[in-house]
Backbone bond lengths (Angstrom), bond angles and torsions (degrees), N, CA, C in turn:
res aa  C-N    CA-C-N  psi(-1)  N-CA   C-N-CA  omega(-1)  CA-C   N-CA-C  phi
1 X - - - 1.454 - - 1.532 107.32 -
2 X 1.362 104.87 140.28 1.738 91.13 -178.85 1.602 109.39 -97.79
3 X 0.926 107.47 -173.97 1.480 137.24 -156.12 1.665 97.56 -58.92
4 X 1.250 95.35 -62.76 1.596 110.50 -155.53 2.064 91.44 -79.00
5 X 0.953 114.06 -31.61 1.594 113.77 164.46 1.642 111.35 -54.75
6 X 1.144 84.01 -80.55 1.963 91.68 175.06 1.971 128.72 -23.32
7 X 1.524 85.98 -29.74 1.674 111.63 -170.62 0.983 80.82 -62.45
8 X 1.907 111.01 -81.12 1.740 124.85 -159.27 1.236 103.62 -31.00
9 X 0.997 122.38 -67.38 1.660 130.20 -168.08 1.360 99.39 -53.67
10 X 1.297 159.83 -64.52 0.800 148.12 -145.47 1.980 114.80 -93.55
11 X 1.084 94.16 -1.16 1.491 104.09 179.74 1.459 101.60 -95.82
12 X 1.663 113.76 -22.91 1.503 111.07 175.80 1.253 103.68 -95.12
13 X 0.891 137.52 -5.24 1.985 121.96 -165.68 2.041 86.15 -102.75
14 X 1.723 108.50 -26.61 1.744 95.20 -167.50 1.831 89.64 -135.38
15 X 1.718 91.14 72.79 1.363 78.70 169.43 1.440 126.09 -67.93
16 X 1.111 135.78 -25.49 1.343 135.30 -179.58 1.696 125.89 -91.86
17 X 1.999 93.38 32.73 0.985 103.70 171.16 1.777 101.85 -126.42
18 X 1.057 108.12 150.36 1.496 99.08 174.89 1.427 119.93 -116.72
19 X 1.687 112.03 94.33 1.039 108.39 169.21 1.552 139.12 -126.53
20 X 1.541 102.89 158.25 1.361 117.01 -145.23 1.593 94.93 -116.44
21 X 1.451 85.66 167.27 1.858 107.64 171.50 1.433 101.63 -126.44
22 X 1.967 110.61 122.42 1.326 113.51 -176.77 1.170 108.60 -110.94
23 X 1.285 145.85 54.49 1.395 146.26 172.95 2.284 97.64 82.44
24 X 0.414 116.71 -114.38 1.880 85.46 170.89 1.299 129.04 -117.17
25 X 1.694 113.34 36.62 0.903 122.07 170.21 1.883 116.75 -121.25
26 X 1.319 102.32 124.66 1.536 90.48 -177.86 1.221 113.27 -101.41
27 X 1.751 126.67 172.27 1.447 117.22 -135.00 1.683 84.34 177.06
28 X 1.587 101.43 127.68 1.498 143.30 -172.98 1.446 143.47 -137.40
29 X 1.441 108.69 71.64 1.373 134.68 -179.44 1.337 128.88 -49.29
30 X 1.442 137.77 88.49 1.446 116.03 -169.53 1.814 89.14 -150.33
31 X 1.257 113.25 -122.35 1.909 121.48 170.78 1.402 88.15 -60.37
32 X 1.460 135.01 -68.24 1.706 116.97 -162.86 1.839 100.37 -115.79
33 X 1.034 85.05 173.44 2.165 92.64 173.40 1.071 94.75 -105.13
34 X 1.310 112.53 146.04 1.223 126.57 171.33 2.198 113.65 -131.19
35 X 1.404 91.91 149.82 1.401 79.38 -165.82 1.718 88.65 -143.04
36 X 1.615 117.67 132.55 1.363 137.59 177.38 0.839 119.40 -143.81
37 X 1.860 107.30 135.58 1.693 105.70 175.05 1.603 103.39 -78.79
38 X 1.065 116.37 31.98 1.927 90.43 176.03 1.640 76.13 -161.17
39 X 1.774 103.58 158.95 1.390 105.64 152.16 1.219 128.16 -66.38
40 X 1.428 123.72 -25.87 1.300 132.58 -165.49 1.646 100.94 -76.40
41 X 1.257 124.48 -50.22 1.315 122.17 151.39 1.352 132.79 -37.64
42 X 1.356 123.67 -42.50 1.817 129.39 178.81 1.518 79.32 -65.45
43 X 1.576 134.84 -73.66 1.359 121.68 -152.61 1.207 109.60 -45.67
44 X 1.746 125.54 -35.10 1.743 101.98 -151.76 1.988 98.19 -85.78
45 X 1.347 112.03 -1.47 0.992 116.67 175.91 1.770 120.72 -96.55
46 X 1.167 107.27 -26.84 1.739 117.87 147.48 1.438 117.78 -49.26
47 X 1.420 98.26 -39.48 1.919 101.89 -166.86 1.719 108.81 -93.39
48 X 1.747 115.10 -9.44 1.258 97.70 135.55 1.512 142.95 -153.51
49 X 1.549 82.50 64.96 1.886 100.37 156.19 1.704 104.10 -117.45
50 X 1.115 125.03 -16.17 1.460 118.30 -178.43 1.766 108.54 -101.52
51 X 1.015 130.30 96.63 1.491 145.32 -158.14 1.487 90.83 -60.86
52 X 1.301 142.72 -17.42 1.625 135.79 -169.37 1.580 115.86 -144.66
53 X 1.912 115.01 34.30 0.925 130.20 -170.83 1.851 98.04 -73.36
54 X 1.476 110.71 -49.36 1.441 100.37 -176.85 0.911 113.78 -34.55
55 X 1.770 111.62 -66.56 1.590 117.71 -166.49 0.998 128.24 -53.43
56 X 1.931 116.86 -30.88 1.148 116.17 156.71 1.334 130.26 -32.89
57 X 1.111 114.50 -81.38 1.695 117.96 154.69 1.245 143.51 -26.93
58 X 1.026 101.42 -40.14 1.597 95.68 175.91 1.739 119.24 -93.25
59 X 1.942 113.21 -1.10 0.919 147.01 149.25 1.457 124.76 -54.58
60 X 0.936 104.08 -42.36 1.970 127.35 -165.36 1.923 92.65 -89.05
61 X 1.373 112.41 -51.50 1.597 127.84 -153.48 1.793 92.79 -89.25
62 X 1.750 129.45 -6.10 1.064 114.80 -163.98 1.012 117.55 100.80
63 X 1.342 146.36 -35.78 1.699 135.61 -126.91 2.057 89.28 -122.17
């Protein structure tokens, strides 16, 4: 999945988070900032400050 896909999705599952792509670091504004060199990193740190991030997901994806 690319980059700029991954964003979309993730701006809809946490809308009341705001996150960005800073040249290769990604970055997530909401109660705390959060800052990762990888997406896969911002997520495992989404999944625990947001108490219902799974469900989000698997909500958003169908499942």
């Amino acid at each position: 999945m690319s980059d700029g896909v991954l964003l979309l999705f993730l701006r809809q599952i946490f809308p009341e988070w705001s996150i960005t792509r800073d040249g290769p670091s990604w970055r997530a504004g909401g109660r705390v900032v959060i800052s990762a060199p990888s997406a896969d990193e911002l997520m495992d740190v989404l999944v625990a400050v947001v108490p219902d991030a799974g469900q989000r997901v698997r909500y958003f994806f169908g499942g």
